[in-house]
C-alpha positions as CSV (number, residue, x, y, z in Angstrom):
1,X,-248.7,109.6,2.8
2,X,-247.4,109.4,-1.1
3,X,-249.9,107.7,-3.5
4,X,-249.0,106.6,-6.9
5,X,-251.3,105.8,-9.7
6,X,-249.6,103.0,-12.2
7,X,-251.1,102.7,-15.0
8,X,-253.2,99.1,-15.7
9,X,-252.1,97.4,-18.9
10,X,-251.5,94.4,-20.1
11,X,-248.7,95.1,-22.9
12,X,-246.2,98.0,-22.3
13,X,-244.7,99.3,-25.5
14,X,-241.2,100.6,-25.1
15,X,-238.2,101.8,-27.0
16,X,-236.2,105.6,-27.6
17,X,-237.6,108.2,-28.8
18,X,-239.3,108.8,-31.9
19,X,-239.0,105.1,-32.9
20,X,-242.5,104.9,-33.6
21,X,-244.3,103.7,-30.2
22,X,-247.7,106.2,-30.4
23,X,-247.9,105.8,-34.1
24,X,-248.1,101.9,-33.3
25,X,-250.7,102.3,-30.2
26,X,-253.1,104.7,-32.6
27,X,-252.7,101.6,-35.6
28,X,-253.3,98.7,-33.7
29,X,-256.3,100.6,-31.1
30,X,-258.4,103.0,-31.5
31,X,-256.2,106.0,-29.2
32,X,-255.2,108.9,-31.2
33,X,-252.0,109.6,-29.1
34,X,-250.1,113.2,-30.0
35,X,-247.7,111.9,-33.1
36,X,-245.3,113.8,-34.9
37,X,-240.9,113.3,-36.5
38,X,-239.1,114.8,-33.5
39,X,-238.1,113.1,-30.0
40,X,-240.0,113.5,-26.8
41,X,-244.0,114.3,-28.7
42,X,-245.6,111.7,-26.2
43,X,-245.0,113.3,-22.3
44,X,-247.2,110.7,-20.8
45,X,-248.2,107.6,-21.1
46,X,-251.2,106.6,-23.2
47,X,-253.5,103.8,-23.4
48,X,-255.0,101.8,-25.9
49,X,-257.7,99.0,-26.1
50,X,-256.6,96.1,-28.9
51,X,-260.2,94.9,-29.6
52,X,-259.5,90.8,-31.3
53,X,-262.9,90.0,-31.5
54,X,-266.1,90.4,-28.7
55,X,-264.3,88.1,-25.9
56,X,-260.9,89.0,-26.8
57,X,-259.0,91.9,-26.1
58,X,-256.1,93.5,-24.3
59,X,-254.8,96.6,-23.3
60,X,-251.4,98.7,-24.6
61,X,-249.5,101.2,-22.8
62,X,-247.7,103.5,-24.6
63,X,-244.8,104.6,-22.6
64,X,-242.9,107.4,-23.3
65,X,-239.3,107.1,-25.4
66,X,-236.3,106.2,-22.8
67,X,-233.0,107.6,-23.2
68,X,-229.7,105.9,-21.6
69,X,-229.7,106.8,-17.8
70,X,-233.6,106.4,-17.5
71,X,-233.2,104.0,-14.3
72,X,-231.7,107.2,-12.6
73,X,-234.2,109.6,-13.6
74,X,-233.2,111.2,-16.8
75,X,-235.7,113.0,-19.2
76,X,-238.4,111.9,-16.4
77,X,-237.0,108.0,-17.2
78,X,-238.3,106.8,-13.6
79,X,-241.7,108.4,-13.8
80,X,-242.0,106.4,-16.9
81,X,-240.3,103.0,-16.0
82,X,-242.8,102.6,-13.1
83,X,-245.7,101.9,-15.2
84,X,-244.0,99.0,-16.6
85,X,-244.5,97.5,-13.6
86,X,-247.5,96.3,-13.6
87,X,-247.8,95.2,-17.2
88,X,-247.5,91.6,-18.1
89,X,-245.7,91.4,-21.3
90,X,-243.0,93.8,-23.6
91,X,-243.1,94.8,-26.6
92,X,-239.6,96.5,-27.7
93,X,-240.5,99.3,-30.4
94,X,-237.0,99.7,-32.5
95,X,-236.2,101.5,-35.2
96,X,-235.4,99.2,-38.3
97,X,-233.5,102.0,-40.2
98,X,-231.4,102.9,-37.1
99,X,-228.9,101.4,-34.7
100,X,-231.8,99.0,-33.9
101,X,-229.4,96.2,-31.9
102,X,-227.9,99.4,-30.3
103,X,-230.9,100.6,-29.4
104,X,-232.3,97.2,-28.1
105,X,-229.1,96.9,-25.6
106,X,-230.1,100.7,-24.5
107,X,-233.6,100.0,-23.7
108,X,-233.1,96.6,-22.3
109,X,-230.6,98.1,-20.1
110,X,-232.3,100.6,-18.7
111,X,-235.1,98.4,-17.7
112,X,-232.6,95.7,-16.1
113,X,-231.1,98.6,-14.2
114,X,-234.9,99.9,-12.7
115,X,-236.0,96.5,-12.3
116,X,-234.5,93.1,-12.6
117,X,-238.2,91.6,-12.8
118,X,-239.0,93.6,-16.1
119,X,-236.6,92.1,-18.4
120,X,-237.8,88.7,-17.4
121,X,-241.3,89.5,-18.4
122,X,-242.5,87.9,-22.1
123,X,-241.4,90.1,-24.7
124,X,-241.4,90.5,-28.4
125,X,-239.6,92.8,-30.7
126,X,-241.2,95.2,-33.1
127,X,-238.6,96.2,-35.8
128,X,-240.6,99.2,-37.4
129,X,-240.2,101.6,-40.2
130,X,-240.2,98.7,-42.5
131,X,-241.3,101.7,-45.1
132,X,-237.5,103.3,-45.0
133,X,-235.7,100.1,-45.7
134,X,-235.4,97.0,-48.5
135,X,-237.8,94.4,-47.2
136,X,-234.6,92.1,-48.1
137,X,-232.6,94.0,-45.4
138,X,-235.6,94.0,-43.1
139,X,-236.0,90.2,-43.1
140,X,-232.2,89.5,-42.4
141,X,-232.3,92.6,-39.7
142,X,-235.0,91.0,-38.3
143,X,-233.7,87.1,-38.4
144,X,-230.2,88.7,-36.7
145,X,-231.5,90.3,-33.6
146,X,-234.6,87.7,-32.9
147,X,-231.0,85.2,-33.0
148,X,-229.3,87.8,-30.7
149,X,-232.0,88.0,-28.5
150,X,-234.2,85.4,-29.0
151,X,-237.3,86.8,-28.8
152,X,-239.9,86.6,-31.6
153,X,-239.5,89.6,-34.5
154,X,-241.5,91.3,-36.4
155,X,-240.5,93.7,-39.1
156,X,-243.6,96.2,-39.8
157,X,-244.3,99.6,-40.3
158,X,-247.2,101.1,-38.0
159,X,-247.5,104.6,-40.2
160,X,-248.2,101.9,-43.0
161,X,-250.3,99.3,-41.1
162,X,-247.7,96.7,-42.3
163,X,-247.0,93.2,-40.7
164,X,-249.5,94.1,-37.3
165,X,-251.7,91.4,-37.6
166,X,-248.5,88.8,-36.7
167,X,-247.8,91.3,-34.0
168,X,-251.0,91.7,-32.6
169,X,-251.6,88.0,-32.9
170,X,-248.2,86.9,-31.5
171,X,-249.3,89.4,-28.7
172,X,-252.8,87.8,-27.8
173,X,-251.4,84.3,-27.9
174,X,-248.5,85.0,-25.5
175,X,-250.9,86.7,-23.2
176,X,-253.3,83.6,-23.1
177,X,-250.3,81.5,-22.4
178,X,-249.5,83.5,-19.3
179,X,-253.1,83.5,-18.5
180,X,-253.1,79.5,-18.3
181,X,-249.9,79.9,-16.5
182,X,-251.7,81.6,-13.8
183,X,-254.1,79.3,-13.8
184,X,-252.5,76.6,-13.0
185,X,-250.1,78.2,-10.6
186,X,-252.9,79.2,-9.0
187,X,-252.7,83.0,-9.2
């Protein structure tokens, strides 16, 4: 007999390495994941509790940076992957003053490759590092990929707390839409 404990959260937060995923979980909840500037500082996942208000709140999973081949186990990429599973919506964490559209096809690659079901899921882009770029730049980097992809973008820069309240509330109202969703299909 194999058990496997998944983790339980509602929003997964994904991207490469060292784009800026724990930085975001300890701005937006009150975690204090391990953050530091290299690759591969969070090993494990880590949760977070977005408190809205004293009805409202969800929970984040901070999963540890994929790198291309993740589906088929590299740097641990399946170990990770699984906890997505059970989350309910995506949030793509991308580096704004990167390959950010590069990095978007990586990521959303992998996860099509472990599971067909994940890319499907509700999903918004968080463009951060808004702090190392024009805000000029940031707006049209933002406008592009949301076109290429169309899903909702936010430019913001967790280190900085700028541009998560949008996020977070974007976040919340997608969730309560899948919520009445499953009411009404009955789930």
């Amino acid at each position: 007999m194999r058990l496997e404990l998944r983790l339980v959260a509602e929003v997964g937060l994904v991207g490469l390495p060292n784009a800026g995923k724990s930085t975001l979980l300890a701005a937006i909840s009150a975690a204090r994941p391990k953050i530091a500037p290299y690759p591969f500082t969070t090993l494990a996942p880590n949760l977070g509790r977005v408190v809205l208000s004293d009805t409202e709140s969800f929970t984040v999973a901070d999963i540890p940076g994929l790198i291309e081949g993740a589906h088929l186990g590299h740097g641990l990429g399946i170990r990770f992957l699984r906890h997505l599973s059970r989350t309910r919506m995506v949030v793509f964490v991308l580096d704004l003053s990167g390959d950010f559209t590069g990095d978007f096809k990586t990521v959303s690659g992998e996860l099509a490759a472990f599971d067909p079901k994940l890319i499907e899921r509700p999903a918004v882009i968080a463009l951060n590092k808004l702090d190392l770029v024009d805000p000029d730049e940031a707006r049209r980097s933002a406008k592009k990929i949301g076109a290429e992809t169309g899903l909702t973008t936010f430019a913001i820069s967790a280190q900085n707390h700028v541009g998560l309240d949008p996020l977070i509330a974007a976040i919340a109202e997608r969730l309560a839409q899948i919520d009445k969703a499953d009411v009404a299909a009955g789930v």
